[in-house]
C-alpha positions as CSV (number, residue, x, y, z in Angstrom):
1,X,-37.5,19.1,20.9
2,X,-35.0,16.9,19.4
3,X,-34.5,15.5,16.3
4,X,-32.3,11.9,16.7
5,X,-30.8,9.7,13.8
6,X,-29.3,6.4,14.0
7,X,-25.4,5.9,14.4
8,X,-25.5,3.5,12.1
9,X,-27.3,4.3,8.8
10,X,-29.9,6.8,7.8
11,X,-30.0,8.7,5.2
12,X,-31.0,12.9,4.2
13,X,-31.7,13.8,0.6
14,X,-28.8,15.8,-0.5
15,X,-31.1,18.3,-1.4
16,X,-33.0,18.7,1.8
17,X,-34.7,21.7,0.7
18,X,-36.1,20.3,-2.5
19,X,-37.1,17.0,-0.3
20,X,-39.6,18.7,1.9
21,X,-41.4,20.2,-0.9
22,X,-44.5,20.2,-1.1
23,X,-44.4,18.4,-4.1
24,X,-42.5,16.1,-3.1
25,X,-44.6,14.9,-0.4
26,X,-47.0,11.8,-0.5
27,X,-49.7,11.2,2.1
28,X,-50.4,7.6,2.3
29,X,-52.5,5.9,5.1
30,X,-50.0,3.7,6.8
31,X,-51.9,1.3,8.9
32,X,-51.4,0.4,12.9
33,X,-49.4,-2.9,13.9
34,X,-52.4,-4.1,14.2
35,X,-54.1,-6.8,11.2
36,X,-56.4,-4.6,9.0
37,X,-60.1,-5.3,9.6
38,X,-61.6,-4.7,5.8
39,X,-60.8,-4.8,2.5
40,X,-60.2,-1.4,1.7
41,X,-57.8,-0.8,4.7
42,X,-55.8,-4.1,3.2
43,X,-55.8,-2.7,-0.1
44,X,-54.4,0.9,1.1
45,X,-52.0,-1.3,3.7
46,X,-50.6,-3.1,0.5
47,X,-50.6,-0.1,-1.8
48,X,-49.1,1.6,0.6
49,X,-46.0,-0.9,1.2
50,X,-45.8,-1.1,-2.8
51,X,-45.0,3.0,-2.7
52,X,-42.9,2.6,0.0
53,X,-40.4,0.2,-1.5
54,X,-40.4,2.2,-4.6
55,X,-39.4,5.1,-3.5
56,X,-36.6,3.4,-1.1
57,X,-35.3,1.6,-4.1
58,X,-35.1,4.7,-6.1
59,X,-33.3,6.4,-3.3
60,X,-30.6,4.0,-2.8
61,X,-30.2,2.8,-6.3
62,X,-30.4,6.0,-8.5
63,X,-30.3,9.0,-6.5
64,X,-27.0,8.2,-4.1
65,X,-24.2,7.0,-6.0
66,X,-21.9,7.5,-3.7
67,X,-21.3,7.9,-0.3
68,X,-20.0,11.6,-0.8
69,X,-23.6,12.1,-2.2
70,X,-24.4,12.4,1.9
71,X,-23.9,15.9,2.3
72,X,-25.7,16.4,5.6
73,X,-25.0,16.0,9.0
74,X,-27.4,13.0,9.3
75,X,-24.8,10.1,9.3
76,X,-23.0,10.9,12.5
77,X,-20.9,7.7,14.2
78,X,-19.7,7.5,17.8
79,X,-16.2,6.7,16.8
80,X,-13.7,4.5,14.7
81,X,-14.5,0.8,14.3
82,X,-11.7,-1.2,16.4
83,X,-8.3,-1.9,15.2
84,X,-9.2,-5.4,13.5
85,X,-12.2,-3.9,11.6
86,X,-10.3,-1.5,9.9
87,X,-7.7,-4.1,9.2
88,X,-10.2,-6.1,7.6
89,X,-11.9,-3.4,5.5
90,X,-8.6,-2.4,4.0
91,X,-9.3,-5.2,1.9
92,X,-12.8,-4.6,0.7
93,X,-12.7,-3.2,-2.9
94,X,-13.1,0.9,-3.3
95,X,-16.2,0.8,-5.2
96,X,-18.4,-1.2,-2.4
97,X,-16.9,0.9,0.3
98,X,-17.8,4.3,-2.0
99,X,-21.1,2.5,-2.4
100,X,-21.7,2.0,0.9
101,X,-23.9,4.7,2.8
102,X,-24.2,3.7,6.4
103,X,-21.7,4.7,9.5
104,X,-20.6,1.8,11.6
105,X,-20.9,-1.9,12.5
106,X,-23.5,-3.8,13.4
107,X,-22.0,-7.2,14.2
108,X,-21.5,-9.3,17.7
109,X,-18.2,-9.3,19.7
110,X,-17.0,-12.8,19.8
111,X,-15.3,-15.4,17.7
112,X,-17.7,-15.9,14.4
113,X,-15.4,-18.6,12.9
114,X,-16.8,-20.9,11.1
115,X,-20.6,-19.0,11.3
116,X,-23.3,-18.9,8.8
117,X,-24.2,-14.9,8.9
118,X,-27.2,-13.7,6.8
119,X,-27.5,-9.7,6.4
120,X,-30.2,-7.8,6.0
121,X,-30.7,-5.2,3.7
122,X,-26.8,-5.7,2.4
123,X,-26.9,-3.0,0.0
124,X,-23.3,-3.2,-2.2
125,X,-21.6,-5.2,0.0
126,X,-19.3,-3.9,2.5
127,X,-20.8,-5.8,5.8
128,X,-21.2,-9.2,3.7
129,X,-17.9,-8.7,2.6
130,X,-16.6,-7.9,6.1
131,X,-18.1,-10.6,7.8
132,X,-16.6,-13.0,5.5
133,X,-13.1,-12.4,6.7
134,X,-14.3,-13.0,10.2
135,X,-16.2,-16.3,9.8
136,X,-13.7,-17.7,7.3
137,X,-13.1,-20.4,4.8
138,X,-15.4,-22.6,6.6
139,X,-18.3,-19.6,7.0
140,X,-20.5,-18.6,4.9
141,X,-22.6,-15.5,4.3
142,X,-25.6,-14.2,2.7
143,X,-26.6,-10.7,1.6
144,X,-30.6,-9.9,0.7
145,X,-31.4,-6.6,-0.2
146,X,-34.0,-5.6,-2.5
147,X,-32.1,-3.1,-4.9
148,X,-31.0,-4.1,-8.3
149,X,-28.3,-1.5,-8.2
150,X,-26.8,-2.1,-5.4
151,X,-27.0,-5.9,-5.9
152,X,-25.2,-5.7,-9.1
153,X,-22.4,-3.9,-7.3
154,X,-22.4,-6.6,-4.8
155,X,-21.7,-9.5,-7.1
156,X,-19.4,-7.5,-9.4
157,X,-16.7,-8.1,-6.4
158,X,-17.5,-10.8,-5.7
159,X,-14.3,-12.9,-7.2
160,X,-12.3,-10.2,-6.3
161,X,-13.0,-10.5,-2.9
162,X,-12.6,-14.3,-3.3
163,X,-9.2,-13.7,-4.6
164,X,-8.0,-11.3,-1.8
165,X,-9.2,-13.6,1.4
166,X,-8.5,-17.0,-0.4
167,X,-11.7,-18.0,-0.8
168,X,-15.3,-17.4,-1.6
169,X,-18.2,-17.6,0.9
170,X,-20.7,-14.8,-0.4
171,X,-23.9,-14.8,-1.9
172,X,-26.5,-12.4,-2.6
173,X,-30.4,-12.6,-3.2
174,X,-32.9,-9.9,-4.2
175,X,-35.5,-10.3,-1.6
176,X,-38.3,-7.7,0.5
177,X,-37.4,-8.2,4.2
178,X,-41.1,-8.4,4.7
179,X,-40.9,-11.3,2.6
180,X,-37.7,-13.5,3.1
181,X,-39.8,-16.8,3.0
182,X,-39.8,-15.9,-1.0
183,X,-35.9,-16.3,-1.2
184,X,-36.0,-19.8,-1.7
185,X,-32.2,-20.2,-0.9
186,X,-33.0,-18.9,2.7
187,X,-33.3,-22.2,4.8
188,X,-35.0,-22.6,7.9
189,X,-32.8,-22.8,11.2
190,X,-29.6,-22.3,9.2
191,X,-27.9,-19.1,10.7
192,X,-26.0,-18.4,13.8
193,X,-26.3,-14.8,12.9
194,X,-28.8,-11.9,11.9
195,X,-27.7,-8.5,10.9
196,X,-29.6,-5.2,9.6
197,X,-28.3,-1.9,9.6
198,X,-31.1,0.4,10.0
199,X,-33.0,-1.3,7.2
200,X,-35.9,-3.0,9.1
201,X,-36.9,0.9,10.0
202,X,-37.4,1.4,6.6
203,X,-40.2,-1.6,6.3
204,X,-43.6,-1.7,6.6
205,X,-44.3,-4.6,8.4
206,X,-41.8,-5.2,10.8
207,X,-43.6,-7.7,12.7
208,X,-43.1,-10.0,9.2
209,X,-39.4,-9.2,9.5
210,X,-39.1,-10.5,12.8
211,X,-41.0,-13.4,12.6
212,X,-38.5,-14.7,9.6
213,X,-35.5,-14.1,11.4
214,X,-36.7,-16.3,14.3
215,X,-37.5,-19.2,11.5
216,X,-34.1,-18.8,9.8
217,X,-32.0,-19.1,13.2
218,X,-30.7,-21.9,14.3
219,X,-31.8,-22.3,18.2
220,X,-29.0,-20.4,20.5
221,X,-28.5,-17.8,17.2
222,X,-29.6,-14.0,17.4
223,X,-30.7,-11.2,15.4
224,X,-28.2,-8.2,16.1
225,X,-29.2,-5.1,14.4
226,X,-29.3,-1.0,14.5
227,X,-32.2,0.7,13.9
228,X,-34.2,4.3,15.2
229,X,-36.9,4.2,18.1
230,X,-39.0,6.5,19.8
231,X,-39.5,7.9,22.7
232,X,-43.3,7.7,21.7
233,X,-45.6,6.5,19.3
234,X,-45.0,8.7,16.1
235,X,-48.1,9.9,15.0
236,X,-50.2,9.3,12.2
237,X,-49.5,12.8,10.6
238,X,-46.1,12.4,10.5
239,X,-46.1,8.7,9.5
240,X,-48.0,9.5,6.6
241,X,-45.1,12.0,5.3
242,X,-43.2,9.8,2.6
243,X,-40.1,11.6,3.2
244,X,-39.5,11.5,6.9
245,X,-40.1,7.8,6.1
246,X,-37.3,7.3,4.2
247,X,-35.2,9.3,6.5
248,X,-35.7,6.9,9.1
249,X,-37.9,9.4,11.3
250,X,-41.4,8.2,10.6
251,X,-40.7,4.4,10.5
252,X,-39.7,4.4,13.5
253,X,-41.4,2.2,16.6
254,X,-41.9,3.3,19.8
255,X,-39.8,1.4,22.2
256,X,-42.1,-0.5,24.1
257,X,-44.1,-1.5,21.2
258,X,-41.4,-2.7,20.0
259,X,-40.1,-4.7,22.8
260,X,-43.5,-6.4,22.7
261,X,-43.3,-6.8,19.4
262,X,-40.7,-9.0,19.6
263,X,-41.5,-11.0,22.0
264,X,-44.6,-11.8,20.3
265,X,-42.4,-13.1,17.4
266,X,-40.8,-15.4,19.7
267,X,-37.9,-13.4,21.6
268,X,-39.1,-13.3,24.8
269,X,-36.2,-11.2,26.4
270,X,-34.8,-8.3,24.1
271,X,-30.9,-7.1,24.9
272,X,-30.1,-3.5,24.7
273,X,-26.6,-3.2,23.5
274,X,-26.1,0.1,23.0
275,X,-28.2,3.8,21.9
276,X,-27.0,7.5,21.9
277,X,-29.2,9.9,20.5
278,X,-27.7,12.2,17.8
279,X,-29.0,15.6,17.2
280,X,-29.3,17.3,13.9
281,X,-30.1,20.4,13.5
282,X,-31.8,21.4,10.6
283,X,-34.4,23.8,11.0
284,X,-36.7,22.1,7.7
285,X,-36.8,18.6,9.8
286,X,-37.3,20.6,13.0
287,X,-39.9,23.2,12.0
288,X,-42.0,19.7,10.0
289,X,-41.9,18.0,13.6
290,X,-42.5,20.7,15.3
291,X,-45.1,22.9,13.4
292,X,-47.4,19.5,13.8
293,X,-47.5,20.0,17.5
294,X,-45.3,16.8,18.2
295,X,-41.9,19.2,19.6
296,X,-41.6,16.4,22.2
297,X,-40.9,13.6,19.9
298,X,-37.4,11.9,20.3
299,X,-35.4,9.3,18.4
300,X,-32.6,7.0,19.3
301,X,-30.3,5.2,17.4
302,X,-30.1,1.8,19.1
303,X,-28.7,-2.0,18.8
304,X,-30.6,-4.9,20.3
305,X,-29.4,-8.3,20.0
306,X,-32.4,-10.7,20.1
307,X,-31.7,-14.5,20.8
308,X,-33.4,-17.6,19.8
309,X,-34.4,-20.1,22.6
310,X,-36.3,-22.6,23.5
311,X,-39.4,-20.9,25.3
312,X,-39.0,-22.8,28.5
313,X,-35.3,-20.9,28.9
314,X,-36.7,-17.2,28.8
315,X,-38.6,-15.9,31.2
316,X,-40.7,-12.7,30.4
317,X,-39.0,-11.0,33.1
318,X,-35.2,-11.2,35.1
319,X,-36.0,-13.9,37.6
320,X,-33.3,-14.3,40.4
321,X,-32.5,-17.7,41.1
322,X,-29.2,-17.1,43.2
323,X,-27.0,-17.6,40.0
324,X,-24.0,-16.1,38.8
325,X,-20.9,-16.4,36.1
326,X,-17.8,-16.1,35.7
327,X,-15.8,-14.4,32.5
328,X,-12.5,-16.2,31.3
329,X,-11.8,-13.6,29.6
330,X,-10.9,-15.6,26.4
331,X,-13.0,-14.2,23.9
332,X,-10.8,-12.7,20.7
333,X,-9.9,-9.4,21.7
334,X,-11.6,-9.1,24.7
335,X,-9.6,-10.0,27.4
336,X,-9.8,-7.3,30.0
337,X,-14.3,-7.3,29.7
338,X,-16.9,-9.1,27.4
339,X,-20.0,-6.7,27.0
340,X,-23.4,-8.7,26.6
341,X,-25.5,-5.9,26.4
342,X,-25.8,-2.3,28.2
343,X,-26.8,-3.9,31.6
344,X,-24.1,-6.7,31.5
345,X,-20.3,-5.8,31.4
346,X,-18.8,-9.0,32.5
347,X,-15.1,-8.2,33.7
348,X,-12.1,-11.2,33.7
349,X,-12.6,-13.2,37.0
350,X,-15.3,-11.5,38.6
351,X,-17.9,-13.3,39.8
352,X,-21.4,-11.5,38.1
353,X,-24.7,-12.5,39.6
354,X,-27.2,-12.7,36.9
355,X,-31.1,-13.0,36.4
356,X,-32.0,-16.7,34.9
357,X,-32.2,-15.4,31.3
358,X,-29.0,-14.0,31.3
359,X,-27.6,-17.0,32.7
360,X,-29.6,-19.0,29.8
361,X,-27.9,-16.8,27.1
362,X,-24.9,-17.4,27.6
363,X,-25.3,-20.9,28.7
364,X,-26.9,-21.7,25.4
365,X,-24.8,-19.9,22.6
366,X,-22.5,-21.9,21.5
367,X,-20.1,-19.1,20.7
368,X,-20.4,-17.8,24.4
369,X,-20.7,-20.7,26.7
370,X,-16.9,-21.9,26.5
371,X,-16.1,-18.6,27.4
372,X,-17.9,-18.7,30.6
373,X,-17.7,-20.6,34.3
374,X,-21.5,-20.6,35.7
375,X,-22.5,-20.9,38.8
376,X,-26.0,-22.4,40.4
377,X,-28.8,-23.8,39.0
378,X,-33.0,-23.1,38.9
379,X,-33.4,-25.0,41.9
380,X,-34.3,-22.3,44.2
381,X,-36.1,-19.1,43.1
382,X,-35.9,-15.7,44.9
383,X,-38.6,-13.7,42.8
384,X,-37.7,-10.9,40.6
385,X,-34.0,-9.5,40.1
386,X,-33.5,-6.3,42.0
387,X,-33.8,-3.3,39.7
388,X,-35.2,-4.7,36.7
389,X,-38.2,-3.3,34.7
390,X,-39.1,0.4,34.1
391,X,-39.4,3.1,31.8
392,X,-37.4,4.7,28.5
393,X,-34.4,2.3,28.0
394,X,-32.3,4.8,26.3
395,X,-29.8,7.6,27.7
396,X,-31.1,10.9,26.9
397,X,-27.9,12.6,27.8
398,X,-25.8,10.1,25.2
399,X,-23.9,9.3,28.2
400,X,-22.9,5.2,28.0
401,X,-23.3,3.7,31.6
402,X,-20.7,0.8,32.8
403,X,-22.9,-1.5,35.1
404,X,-19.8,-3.9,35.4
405,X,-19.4,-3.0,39.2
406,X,-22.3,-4.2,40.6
407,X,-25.6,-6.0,40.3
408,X,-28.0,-3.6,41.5
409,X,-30.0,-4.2,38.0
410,X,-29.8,-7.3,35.5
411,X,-30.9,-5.4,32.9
């Protein structure tokens, strides 16, 4: 059995012990994905999500004050962030980077000049602050996170910040992910770019959260975030335990249900970028898994980038029509190989055949498409791309696989 946590961000009590108390355990009814059917299952639904938030908000805006607060082995990353990241958070202020709790970066690989990023669940700052060197004077972005705490940190910096890049493009909103329509400075179709580090785990209804990031892109934008999956549906004994809820154990969807879960909120064609699992071991988390009968459970930490089209450019599944493109390999700091996702490696020159969707996403991002030569068109279809479909996405080994050789699979 194997306990995984998310590269990116999730969190342990610092008193791990103490957390798995009995008394310091709440069993709620957490309801299916599906809609509740009565009133009473609504009102426990809603009751629910109200405890939920509570108790998230009290985590990350009393208990950790810092980020030496984290003193398990929970936050594990793969590596350092590239050259140019650690450039640029040189010049975040100490407080937001001691406030902030997470382990990497969830943000796309290619020129963001000039982009309108909104992140979710932004915490003090750090990403927001981040991004902003990287999309510039003429960029803009926008941090929503639902902790007062951590939102007062936030704006404390923020003409600091200003100051140090030469100019100020931040802004932060109190807002529930479940309900970003409320954030009334949130408009429709107005961002090239989604981010979440491991927060969306943390919600209740994710299928909420999903369906307001497709109405906030603008078409040919994408949702790129971290978060934990399963390699099964967790069950309901477990989901009901408060605490492996806010650990990011619990929360977490099952892999397939959540592929079709987002492609019933409009993404038709969900991109795995990258997923490692990372084991803990701590024999309280273990022994509460495993002492339920559910040993075989696993979690992955995982980054999906989710693009929104036009529904007549994504098929629901790799169709070959005889296409293929070309990298320039002119992408910032990318000039050797341009990664799309974990099936798509795309080296300098090379001609790549590619499924239609692929072909579509690249074609149709205005931050990939100059960057690109393609090749063919949708006159002539071939059926299905070789390889494609199948079972657990994720490598159970942690061991990263470099499809750029060959087209055996398009994704």
């Amino acid at each position: 059995m194997r306990i995984v946590i998310p590269l990116f961000a999730c969190f342990l009590s610092s008193n791990l012990a103490q957390s798995f108390s009995p008394e310091r355990r709440l069993f709620n009814k957490i309801t299916p994905l599906s809609v509740s059917t009565s009133a009473d299952e609504m009102t426990k639904e809603t009751l629910f999500a109200d405890k939920t938030r509570s108790n998230v908000e009290e985590y990350y805006g009393k208990t950790l004050q810092t980020s030496s607060d984290l003193k398990t082995n929970a936050c594990l990353t793969a590596g350092s962030p590239p050259k140019f990241i650690r450039e640029c958070l040189k010049n975040v202020h100490p407080t937001v980077m001691a406030k902030y709790y997470g382990c990497g970066l969830c943000i796309p690989q290619y020129d963001l000049t000039g982009c309108n990023i909104l992140d979710l669940g932004c915490g003090a700052g750090r990403d927001v602050y981040l991004a902003a060197q990287l999309v510039g004077a003429n960029g803009r972005v926008v941090g929503v996170d639902m902790t007062d705490a951590q939102l007062d940190v936030a704006r404390e910096h923020q003409n600091y910040h200003a100051e140090k890049f030469g100019y100020k493009n931040t802004a932060f909103y109190k807002g529930y992910l479940e309900s970003l329509s409320d954030v009334k400075e949130l408009e429709k179709g107005s961002f090239d770019v989604i981010i979440s580090n491991c927060v969306i785990n943390l919600c209740t209804d994710k299928e909420a959260v999903l369906k307001s990031c497709f109405e906030l892109l603008k078409p040919g934008g994408e949702l790129y975030f971290s978060d934990v999956y399963s390699n099964r549906r967790v069950p309901q004994v477990l989901r009901e335990d408060s605490v492996l809820w806010g650990e990011c154990i619990s929360g977490a969807l099952y892999w397939n249900d959540f592929e079709n879960l987002a492609k019933k909120c409009g993404f038709p064609d969900p991109r795995l970028v990258e997923d490692a699992p990372v084991t803990i071991k701590n024999k309280d988390v273990q022994e509460l898994v495993e002492n339920q009968g559910h040993g075989g459970l696993e979690f992955y930490s995982a980054t999906y980038r989710l693009f929104k089209m036009d529904e007549t450019l994504l098929e629901p599944a790799c169709e070959d029509y005889g296409q293929a493109v070309i990298y320039k390999g002119t992408i910032p700091r990318a000039a050797t190989k341009w990664t799309l996702d974990k099936g798509h490696v795309f080296e300098q020159g090379k001609v790549h055949p590619v499924c239609g969707n692929t072909y579509n996403m690249c074609k149709h991002n205005p931050k990939i498409a100059p960057h690109f030569e393609f090749i063919g068109d949708f006159s002539t279809h071939y059926g299905i791309f070789e390889g494609c479909g199948g079972g657990l996405p994720y490598d159970r080994n942690g061991a990263s696989v470099d499809k750029s050789g060959g087209a055996a699979s398009c994704c």
